[in-house]
ZAMARGU-4260 file (C-alpha; in steps of 0.2 Angstrom, whole numbers, plus 5000, padded with zeros to 4 digits):
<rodrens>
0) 4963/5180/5011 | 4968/5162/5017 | 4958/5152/5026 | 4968/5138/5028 | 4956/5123/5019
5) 4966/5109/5008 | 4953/5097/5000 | 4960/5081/4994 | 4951/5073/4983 | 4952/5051/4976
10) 4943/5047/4961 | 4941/5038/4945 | 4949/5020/4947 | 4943/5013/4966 | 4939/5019/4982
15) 4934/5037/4979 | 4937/5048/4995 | 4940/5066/4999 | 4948/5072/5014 | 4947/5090/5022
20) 4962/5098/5031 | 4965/5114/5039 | 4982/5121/5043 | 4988/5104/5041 | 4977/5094/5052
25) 4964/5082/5046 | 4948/5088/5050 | 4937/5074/5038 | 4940/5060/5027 | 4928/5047/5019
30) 4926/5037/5005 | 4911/5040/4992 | 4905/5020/4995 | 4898/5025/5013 | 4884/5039/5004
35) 4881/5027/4988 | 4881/5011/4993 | 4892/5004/4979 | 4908/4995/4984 | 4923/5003/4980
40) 4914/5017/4970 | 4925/5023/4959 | 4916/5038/4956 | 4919/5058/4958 | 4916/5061/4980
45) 4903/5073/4978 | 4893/5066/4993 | 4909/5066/5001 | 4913/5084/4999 | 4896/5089/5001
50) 4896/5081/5018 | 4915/5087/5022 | 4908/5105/5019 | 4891/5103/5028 | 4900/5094/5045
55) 4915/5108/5046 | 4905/5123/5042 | 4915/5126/5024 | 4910/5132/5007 | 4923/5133/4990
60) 4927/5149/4992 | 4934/5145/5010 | 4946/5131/5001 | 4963/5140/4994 | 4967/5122/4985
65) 4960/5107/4978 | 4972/5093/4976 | 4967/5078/4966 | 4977/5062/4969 | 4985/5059/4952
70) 4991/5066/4936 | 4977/5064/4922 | 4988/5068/4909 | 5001/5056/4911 | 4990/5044/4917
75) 4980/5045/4899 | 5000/5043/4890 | 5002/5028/4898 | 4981/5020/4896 | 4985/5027/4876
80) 5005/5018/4874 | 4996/5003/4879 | 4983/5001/4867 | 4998/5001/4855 | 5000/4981/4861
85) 4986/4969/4858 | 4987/4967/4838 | 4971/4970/4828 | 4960/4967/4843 | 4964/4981/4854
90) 4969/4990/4837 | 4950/4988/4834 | 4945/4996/4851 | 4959/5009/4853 | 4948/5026/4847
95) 4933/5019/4860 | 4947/5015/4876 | 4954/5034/4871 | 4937/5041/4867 | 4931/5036/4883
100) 4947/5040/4894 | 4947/5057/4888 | 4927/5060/4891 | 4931/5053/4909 | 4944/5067/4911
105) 4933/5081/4903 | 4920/5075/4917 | 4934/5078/4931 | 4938/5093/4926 | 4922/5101/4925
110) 4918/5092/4941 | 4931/5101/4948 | 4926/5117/4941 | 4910/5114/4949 | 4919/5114/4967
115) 4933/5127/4965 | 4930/5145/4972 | 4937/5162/4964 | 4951/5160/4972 | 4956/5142/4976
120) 4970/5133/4965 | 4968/5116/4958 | 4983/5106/4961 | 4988/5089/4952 | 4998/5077/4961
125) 5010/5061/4959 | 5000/5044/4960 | 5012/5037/4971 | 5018/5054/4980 | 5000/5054/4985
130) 5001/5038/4994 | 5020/5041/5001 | 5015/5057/5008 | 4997/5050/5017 | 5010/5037/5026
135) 5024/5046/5030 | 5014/5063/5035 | 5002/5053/5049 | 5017/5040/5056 | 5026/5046/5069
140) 5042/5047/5062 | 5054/5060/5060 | 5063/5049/5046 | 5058/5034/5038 | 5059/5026/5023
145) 5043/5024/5010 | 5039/5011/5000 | 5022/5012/4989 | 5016/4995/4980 | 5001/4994/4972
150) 4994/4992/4953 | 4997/5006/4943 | 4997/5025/4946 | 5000/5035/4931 | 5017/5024/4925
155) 5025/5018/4943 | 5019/5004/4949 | 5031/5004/4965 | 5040/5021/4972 | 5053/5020/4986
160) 5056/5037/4996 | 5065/5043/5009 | 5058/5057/5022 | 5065/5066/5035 | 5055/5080/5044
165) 5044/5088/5034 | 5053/5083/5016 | 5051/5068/5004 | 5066/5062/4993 | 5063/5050/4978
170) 5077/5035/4980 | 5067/5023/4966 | 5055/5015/4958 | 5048/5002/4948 | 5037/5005/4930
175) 5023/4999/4922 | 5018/4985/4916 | 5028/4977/4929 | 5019/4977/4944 | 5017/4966/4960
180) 5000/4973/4963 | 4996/4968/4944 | 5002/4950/4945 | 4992/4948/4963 | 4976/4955/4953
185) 4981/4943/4939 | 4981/4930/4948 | 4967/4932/4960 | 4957/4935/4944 | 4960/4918/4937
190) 4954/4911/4952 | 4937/4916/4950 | 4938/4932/4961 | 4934/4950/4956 | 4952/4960/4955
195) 4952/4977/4968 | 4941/4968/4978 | 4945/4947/4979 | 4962/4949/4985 | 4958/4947/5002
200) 4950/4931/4998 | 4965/4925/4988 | 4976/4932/5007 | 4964/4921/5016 | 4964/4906/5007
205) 4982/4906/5004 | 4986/4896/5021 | 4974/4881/5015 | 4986/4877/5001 | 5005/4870/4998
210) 5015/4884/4992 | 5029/4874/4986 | 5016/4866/4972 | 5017/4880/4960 | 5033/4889/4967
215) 5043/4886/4950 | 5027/4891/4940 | 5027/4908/4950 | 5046/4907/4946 | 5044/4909/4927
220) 5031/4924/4928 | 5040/4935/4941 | 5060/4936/4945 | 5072/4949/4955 | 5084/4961/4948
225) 5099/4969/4955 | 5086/4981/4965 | 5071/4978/4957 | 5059/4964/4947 | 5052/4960/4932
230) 5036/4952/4926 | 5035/4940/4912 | 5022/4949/4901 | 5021/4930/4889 | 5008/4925/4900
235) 4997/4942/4904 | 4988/4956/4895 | 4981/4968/4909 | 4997/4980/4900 | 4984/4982/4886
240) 4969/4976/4889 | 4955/4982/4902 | 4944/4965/4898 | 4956/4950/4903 | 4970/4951/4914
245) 4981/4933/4907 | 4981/4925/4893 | 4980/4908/4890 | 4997/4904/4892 | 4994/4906/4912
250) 4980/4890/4912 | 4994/4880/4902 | 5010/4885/4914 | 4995/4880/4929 | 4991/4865/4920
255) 4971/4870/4923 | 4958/4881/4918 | 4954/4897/4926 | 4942/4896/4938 | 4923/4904/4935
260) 4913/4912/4951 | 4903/4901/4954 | 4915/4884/4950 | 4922/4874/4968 | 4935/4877/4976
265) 4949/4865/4972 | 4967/4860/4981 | 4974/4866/4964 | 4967/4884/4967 | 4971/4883/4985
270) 4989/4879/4982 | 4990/4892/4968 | 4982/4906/4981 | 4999/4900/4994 | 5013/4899/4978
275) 5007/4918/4973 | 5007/4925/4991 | 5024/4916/4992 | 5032/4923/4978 | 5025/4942/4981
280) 5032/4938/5000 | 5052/4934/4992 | 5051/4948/4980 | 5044/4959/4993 | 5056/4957/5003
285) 5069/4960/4990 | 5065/4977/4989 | 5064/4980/5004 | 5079/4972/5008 | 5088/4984/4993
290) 5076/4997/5000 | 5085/4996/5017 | 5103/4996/5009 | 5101/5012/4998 | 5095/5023/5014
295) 5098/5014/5029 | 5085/5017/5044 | 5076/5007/5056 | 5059/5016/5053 | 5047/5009/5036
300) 5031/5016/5032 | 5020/5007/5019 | 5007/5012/5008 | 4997/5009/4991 | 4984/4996/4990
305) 4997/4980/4993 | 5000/4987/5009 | 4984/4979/5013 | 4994/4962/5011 | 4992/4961/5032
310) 5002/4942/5029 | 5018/4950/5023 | 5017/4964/5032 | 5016/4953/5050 | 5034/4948/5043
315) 5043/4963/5039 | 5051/4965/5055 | 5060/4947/5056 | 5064/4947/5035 | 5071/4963/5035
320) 5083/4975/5045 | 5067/4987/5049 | 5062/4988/5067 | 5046/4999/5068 | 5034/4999/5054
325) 5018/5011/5052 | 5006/5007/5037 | 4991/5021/5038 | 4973/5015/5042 | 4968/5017/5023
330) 4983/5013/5012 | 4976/5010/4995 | 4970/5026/4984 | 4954/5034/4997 | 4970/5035/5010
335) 4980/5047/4995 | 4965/5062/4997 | 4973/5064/5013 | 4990/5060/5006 | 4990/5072/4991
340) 4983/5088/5003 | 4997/5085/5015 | 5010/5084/5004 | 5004/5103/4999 | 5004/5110/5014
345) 5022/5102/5019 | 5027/5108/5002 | 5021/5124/5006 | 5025/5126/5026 | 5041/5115/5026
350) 5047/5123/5043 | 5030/5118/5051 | 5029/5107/5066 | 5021/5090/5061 | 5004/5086/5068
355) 4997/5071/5075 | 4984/5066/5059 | 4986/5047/5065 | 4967/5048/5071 | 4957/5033/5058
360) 4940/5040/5066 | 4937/5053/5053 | 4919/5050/5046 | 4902/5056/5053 | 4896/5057/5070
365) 4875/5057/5074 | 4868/5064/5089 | 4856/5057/5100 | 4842/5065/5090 | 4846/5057/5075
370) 4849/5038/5083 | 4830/5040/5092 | 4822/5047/5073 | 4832/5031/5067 | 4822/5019/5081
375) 4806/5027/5079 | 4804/5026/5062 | 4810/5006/5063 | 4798/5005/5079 | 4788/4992/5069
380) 4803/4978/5071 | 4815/4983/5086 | 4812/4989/5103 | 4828/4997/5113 | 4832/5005/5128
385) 4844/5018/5132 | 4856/5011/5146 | 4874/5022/5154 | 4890/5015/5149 | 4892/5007/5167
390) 4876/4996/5163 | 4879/4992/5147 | 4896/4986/5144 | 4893/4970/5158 | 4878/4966/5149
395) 4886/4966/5133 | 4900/4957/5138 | 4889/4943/5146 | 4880/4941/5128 | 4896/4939/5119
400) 4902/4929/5132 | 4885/4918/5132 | 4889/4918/5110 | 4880/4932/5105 | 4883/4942/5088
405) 4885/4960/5093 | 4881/4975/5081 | 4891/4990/5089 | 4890/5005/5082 | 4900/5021/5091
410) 4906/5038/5087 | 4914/5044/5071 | 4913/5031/5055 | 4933/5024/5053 | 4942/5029/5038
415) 4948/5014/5027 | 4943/4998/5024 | 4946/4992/5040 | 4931/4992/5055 | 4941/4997/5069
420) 4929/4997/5084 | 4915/5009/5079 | 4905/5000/5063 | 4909/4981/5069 | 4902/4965/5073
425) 4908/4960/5088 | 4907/4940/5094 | 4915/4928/5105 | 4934/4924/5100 | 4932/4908/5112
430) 4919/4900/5105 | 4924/4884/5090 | 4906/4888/5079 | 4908/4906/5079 | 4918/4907/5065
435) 4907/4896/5055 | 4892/4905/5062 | 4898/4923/5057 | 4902/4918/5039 | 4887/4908/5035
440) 4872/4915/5042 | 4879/4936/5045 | 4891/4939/5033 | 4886/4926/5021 | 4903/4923/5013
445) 4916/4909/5011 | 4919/4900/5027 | 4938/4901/5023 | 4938/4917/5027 | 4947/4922/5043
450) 4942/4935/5058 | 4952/4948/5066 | 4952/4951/5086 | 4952/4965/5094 | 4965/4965/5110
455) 4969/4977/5123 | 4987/4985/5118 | 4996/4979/5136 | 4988/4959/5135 | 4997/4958/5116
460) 5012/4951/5118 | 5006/4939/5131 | 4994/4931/5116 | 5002/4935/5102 | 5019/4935/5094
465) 5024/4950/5089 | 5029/4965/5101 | 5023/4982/5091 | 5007/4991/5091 | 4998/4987/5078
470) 4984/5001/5078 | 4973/4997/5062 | 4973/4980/5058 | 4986/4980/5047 | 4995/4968/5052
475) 4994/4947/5053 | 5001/4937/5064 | 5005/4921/5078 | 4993/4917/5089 | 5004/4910/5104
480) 5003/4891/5102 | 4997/4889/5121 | 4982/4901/5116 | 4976/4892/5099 | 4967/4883/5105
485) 4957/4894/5115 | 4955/4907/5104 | 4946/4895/5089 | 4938/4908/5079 | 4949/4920/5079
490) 4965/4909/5074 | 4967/4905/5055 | 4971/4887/5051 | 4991/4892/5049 | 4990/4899/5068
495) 4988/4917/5064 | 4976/4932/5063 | 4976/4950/5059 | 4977/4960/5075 | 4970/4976/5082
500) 4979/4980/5099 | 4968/4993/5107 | 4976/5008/5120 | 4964/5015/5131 | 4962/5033/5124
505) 4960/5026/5107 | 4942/5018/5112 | 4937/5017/5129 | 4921/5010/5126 | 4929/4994/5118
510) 4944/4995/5130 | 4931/4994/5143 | 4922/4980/5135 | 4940/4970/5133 | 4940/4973/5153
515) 4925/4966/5159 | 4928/4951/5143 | 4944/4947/5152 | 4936/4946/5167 | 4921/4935/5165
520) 4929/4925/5148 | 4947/4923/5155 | 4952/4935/5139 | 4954/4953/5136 | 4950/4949/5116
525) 4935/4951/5107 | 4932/4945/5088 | 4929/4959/5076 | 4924/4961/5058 | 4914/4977/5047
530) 4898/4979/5052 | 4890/4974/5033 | 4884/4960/5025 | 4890/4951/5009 | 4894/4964/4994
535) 4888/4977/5004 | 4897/4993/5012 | 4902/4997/5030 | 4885/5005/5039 | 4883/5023/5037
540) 4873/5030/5050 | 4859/5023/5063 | 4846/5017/5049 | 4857/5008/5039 | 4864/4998/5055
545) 4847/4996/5059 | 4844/4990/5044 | 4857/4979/5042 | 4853/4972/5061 | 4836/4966/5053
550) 4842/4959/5038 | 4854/4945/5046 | 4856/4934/5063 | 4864/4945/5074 | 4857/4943/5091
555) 4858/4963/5096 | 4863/4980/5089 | 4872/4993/5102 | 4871/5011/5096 | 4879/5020/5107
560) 4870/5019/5123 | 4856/5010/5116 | 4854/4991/5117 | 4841/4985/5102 | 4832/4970/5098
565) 4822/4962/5087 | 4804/4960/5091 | 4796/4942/5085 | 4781/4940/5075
</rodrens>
């Protein structure tokens, strides 16, 4: 008999998650980094569906399907076509790059084996599908267009759709190797930072450079068609090999060496970063554009990891015909183990009434038992005291006020790479050195990088120019130039930053915080970034944002109505 339970289940490339659904509601979603500890995991959720099972009261024979993200299969004829490219090099390391491909897929499926009841059915998806159905089935649209950009899936690289209540028409898409995801990878690669992980940094530097400098460079590796583009493969080899994603050609188009890791930072790198986020914004928008053309509607969602591109995104609405635009809190492949369990359930229950599943706080929640075993067994280094909401958010906002670094850690874990209020730091907006402080001494990272603020969803337009919600930080753009000024750590050095407007329902513990922050610091906005330190993941659970708390400069840690500090030695 039917129970009702859908696991979705991400795995194998990055940002392994699993989701848990019933009746088409999202009960549970996380991604496997949070249990592990290891950035982007790419590995199989078992931590994840332990916990998804444990928190909801389900076992495997309570689940009618598993659904896995992608299709193996094709994704192995695509892997296997390539190592036909590469001469005697890759022709050398053809049996290992199968070999091991095929053992990887041998592991998933008795993995899955492991977790499927008598009874449950194991259920393949579309790469892309996957992440078209997670945007479109949590927006709030009745019709929309899709667009999915990211890497690679099994052979699309880009997939346009259109939906309308509960069903998903296929309108295009682009193929493999040509990829905008791929040449931003590239490219963030050759300046010295890890791919799947560095692109950010590449986002964030981009406005420190000149992007006319390389724009005829970019020119040559990428151009439009009709209703499409094409990548010039003379200068790249990611189509064939998993070791090097350019060749040398790229470094003689630059006129300069790759960058390594640990080599400076030069204008030529910083000019590079602004020509490549240039050249994705035109082609971007071309599809778009064509996109807009071929089903013609006001409503866009976005997904697949380069919906992540929050620059692009702030632009969408004065480049294109589009007037409302929802990208999902968790775009890239952990958001598709929702996306592939929802489109079952609409494939299955197409006349069903759509449910709300826009809720990004989908991770684990820890009682007050847990939070004082948490403190007792750090007693040693930190004292706290347990205060009620009305005493402890004026006392917090005084400390961020007075330019304190606040750990804040509240209610159920976000899902997605964004912290949206519930595993944050939390710091001053206001103050010039913060900035500097926050990137140096807590999160130890470049001092380009830029910080998002957190602002009350009603005060948004008065501060910042753009007049939609922008729910999960998805989003960059101006700071009001009368308020630049005033808001130095939270303004990047072109005038913008990456939003989060805030309604009241959606956290009231931070909406309450913005409140009394208005009051005593003249703005309703508070700075905001994940609560972890360099190359590590977001905080977990109590002990690790304790922890964490120790390990750096933050002034004070806030676990739900507990105020800690340190204690000096």
């Amino acid at each position: 008999m039917s129970k009702g339970y859908i696991l979705g289940i991400s795995c194998g490339y990055h940002d392994s998650a699993a989701s848990l659904i019933k009746d088409g509601k999202v009960l549970g979603a996380i991604e496997e980094e949070r249990f592990t500890g290891i950035k982007h995991d790419s590995s199989f959720p078992l931590e994840s569906i332990k916990w998804l099972y444990s928190e909801f009261k389900v076992n495997k024979d309570d689940v009618d399907a598993i659904c896995f993200y992608e299709t193996p299969d094709l994704k192995l004829d695509r892997i296997i076509s390539s190592t036909k490219r590469g001469g005697i090099w890759n022709y050398l390391n053809r049996k290992k790059i199968i070999s091991r491909n095929k053992e990887e897929y041998k592991k998933l499926n008795t993995l899955l084996n492991v977790i499927t009841g008598d009874d449950t059915k194991i259920i393949f998806s579309d790469h892309h599908l996957s992440h078209v159905a997670y945007s479109y089935y949590t927006s709030p649209f009745k019709k929309a267009t899709i667009l999915s950009v990211d890497g690679v899936g099994e052979w699309e690289t880009t997939s346009m759709y259109y939906g309308e209540n509960n069903n998903l028409t296929k309108i295009g898409s682009v193929n493999f190797p040509h990829s905008l995801g791929m040449l931003y990878s590239s490219i963030t690669a050759f300046l010295g930072f890890k791919p799947n992980e560095g692109e950010y940094k590449v986002m964030g530097l981009a406005p420190y450079g000149d992007s006319s400098k390389y724009e005829d460079k970019f020119n040559s590796l990428i151009s439009k068609t009709d209703t499409s583009f094409e990548i010039n493969m003379e200068y790249f080899t990611y189509d064939y090999s998993n070791q090097l994603m350019f060749n040398e050609k790229l470094g003689k188009l630059f006129g300069i060496t790759n960058r390594l890791p640990e080599d400076e930072l030069t204008q030529d790198h910083k000019d590079i970063a602004s020509s490549l986020q240039l050249v994705y914004e035109k082609i971007f928008f071309h599809l778009l554009n064509k996109l807009y053309v071929m089903r013609p509607t006001h409503n866009l969602c976005l997904s697949g990891g380069c919906a992540y591109n929050g620059t692009a995104n702030g632009k969408i609405i004065t480049e294109t015909n589009y007037k409302k635009v929802y990208i999902p809190p968790a775009p890239s492949d952990a958001g598709s183990a929702i996306g592939c369990a929802l489109h079952y359930y609409y494939s299955n229950n197409k006349d069903s009434k759509r449910i709300d599943n826009s809720n990004p706080y989908l991770g684990p929640y820890y009682s007050d038992s847990k939070i004082k075993e948490a403190l007792a067994e750090m007693s040693d280094d930190v004292y706290y005291k347990k205060l009620n909401h009305s005493e402890l958010i004026p006392i917090i906002a005084k400390q961020i006020k007075d330019g304190n670094v606040i750990g804040w850690f509240q209610g159920r874990m976000e899902f997605g790479a964004r912290a949206l209020g519930n595993r944050s730091i939390l710091a001053n907006p206001r103050d010039p050195q913060m900035k500097s402080r926050v990137n140096r001494v807590i999160k130890k990272r470049e001092g380009f990088r830029p910080f998002a603020p957190i602002v009350k969803l009603e005060d948004q337009s008065k501060y910042f120019d753009y007049p939609h919600t922008v729910p999960y930080m998805n989003q960059v753009v101006k700071v009001k130039k009368e308020h630049q000024s005033h808001l130095p750590a939270i303004t990047h050095i072109d005038g913008s930053a990456r939003i989060q407007s805030l309604k009241r329902n959606q956290q009231p513990n931070v909406y309450k915080l913005l409140t009394e922050l208005h009051r005593i610091n003249n703005y309703p906005i508070v700075l905001n970034t994940s609560f972890n330190l360099k190359d590590q993941t977001m905080v977990l659970d109590p002990k690790s944002a304790i922890q964490t708390f120790l390990n750096c400069e933050m002034d004070t840690l806030v676990i739900h109505n507990y105020i800690i500090k340190k204690k000096i030695r």
